[in-house]
N, C-alpha and C positions, 0 to 999 in steps of 0.2 A: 504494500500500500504506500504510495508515492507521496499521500499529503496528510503530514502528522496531524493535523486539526483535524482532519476525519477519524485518523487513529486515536488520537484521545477522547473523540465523544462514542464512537464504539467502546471503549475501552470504561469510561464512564459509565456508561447505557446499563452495559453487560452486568459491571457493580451493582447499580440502583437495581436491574431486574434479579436479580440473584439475591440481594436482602432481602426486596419481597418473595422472593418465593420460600426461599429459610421461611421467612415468618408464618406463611401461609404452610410450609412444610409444619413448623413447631405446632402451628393450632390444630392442623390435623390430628398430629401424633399426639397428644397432649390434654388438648382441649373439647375438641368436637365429642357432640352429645351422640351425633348420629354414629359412630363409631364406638360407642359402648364406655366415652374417657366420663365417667360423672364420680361423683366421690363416693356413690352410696355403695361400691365394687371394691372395698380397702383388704385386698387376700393378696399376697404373692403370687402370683400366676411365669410362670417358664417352663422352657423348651430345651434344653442341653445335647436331644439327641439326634445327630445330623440328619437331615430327610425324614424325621418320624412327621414332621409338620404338614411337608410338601407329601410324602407319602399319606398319609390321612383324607387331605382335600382331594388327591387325588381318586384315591379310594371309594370315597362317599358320595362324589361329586354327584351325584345324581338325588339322593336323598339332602344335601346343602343346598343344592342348587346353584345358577349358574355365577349368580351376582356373588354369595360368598366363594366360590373356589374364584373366583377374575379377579374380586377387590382384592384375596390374598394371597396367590402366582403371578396374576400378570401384576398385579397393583404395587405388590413388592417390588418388580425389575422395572416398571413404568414408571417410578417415584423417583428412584435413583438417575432415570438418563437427564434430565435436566443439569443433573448437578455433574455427572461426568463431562457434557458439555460443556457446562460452565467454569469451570475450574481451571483448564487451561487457556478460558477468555479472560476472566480476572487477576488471572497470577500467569506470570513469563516463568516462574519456578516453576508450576504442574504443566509441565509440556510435553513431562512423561508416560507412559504406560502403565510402570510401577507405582511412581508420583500420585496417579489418581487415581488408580485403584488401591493403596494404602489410605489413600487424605476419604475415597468412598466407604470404605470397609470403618475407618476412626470415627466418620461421621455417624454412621450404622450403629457402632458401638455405641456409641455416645447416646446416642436416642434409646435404646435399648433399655444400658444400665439407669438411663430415668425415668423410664416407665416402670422397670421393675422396684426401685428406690421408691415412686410417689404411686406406686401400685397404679398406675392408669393405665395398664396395657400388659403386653407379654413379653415378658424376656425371651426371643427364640431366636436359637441358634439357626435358622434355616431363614428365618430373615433377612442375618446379617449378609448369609451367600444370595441369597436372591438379590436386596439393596447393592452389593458390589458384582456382581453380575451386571444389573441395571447400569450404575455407575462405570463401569470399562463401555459396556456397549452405547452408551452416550458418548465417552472418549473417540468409540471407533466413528460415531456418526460427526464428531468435531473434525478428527484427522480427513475424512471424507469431505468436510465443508472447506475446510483447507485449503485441499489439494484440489476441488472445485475451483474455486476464489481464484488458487494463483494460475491455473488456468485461463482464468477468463480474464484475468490482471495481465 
C-alpha cells in the first residue's frame, strides 16, 4: 500500500472494529441471558475430556436439534475467525501462524477460566480447540486477503 494515510486509517479502523467486537464477544460469553449466563446457575460446570463435548453434540444431534449442535460446533470455530483475522491487522507482531494461533488459543483460555471462576458458563476443553481452530482459519482467510490485495496492488 503506497499511501501511509490510507494505511493508518485501515490500521485505525481495524483497532476500533476489533474492541467492538471483544466487547460484543465478552457480553456474549459472559453476559447474555439468551445463552443461559444469569446468576441464578452458581455450580461449577467443565469439560476436561478432549472430544467428549464435540462427541456428545454430535451424537445426539438429532434429539438437540439443529440450533444447539450449530450455536456449539460451528458457533465455537465461527466466533474465533474474526479475531484470527484481526490480529494480524492490529498488530505487525501477529503476522504469524504460530503468533495467532497461540495469542487465539490465550484468548480461548482466558474466556474459559472466567466463566468457570464466575460460574456463567463451561469450562470445556473442546472449546478451546474448536475457538483456535476458528482462530488459525480466520488467519488463513487474512493470508488469503493479503495475497488478494497485493495482487491487485
Amino acid at each position: 500500500m503506497k499511501d501511509s494515510g490510507t494505511k493508518k486509517w485501515i490500521l485505525w479502523g481495524g483497532r476500533v472494529l476489533f474492541v467492538l467486537y471483544m466487547a460484543c464477544l465478552i457480553y456474549f460469553l459472559f453476559f447474555s441471558e439468551y445463552y443461559g449466563r444469569t446468576a441464578s446457575d452458581r455450580e461449577y460446570h467443565y469439560n476436561l475430556k478432549l472430544f467428549q463435548e464435540i462427541r456428545r453434540f454430535w451424537v445426539y444431534r438429532k434429539e438437540l436439534g439443529f440450533e444447539a449442535v450449530a450455536v456449539n460446533l460451528v458457533g465455537n470455530v465461527g466466533i474465533f475467525v474474526p479475531v484470527g483475522m484481526a490480529l494480524p491487522l492490529v498488530s505487525a507482531r501477529c503476522r504469524h501462524f504460530f503468533q495467532v494461533a497461540l495469542l487465539c488459543f490465550d484468548i480461548s483460555l482466558t474466556a474459559e477460566v472466567i466463566q468457570l471462576v464466575a460460574k456463567v458458563g463451561t469450562f470445556d476443553v473442546d472449546d478451546l480447540l474448536l475457538n483456535t481452530i476458528g482462530g488459525c482459519m480466520g488467519y488463513g482467510l487474512f493470508v488469503l486477503g493479503r495475497y488478494i490485495w497485493r495482487k491487485r496492488m
